[in-house]
Structures are given as structure tokens and as C-alpha cells.
C-alpha positions in Angstrom: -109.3 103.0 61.1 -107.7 103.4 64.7 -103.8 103.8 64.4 -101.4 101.8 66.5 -98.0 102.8 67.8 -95.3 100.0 69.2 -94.9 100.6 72.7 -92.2 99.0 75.0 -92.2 99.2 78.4 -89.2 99.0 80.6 -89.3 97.7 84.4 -86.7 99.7 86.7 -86.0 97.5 89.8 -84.8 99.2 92.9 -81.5 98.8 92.6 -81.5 101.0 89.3 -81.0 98.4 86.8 -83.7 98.3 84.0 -85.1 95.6 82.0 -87.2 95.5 78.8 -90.4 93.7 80.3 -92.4 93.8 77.0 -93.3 95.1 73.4 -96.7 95.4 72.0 -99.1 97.8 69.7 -101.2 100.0 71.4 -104.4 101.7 69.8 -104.6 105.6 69.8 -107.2 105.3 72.4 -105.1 103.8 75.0 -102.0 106.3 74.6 -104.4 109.2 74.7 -104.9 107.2 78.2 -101.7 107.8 79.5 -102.9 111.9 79.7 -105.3 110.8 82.8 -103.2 107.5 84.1 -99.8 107.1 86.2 -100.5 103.1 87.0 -100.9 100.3 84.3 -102.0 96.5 84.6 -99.4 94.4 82.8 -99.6 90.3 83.5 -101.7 91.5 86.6 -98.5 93.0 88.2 -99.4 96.5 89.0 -97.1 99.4 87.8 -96.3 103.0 88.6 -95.8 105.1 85.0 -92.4 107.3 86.2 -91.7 108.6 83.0 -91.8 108.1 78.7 -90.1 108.6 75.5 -90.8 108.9 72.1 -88.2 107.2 70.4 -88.4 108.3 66.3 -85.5 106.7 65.3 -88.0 103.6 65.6 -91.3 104.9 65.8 -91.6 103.8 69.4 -93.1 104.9 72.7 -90.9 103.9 75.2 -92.0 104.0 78.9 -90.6 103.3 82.2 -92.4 101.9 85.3 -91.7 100.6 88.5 -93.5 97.8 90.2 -95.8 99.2 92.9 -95.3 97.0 96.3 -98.6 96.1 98.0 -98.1 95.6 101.7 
């Protein structure tokens, strides 16, 4: 069976402040994704993967991302 992890994601705006955007399980499939990726898809906003933790207190992936600007 395919093992999930909690992952948040925080949003960091450009003046610095940062938000919790969302929570949700990932499969191990899509973590081992992160290896190859620095952009991710998330309520069809496009965002730039800056940097991640692994939080073991909670058993959490934590990453943060910034919105990419299309001009």
C-alpha cells in the first residue's frame, strides 16, 4: 500500500509575510516528485517551490512557495 505524509504548504507574499494556504496528504509518489520539480499547480494558481521542511514533531512536510506572476 502507497504511504501518505501530511503536507502543508505555506504562501510567502512579497512583502514577507507568510500564510498557511493549505493541508493535505500526499502519496509517496508525488513527494518523490519534488526531487525533479521547483513549480506546483495548487487551485490553478501557479507556484515557485523556494524551500521545505520536515517538521517531526508532527510528522509533516512543510513547504514554502511563492506565487509565480505571469505578465
Amino acid at each position: 500500500m502507497d504511504q501518505q505524509m501530511s503536507v502543508v504548504l505555506f504562501e510567502k507574499s512579497q512583502d514577507g509575510g507568510v500564510r498557511e494556504l493549505e493541508e493535505r496528504l500526499w502519496n509517496s509518489s508525488m513527494i518523490a516528485a519534488l526531487e525533479h520539480v521547483n513549480y506546483l499547480i495548487v487551485g490553478g494558481r501557479e507556484y515557485e517551490t523556494v524551500e521545505g521542511r520536515l517538521n517531526v514533531d508532527e510528522g509533516k512536510l512543510e513547504l514554502l512557495i511563492v506565487p509565480v506572476r505571469h505578465e
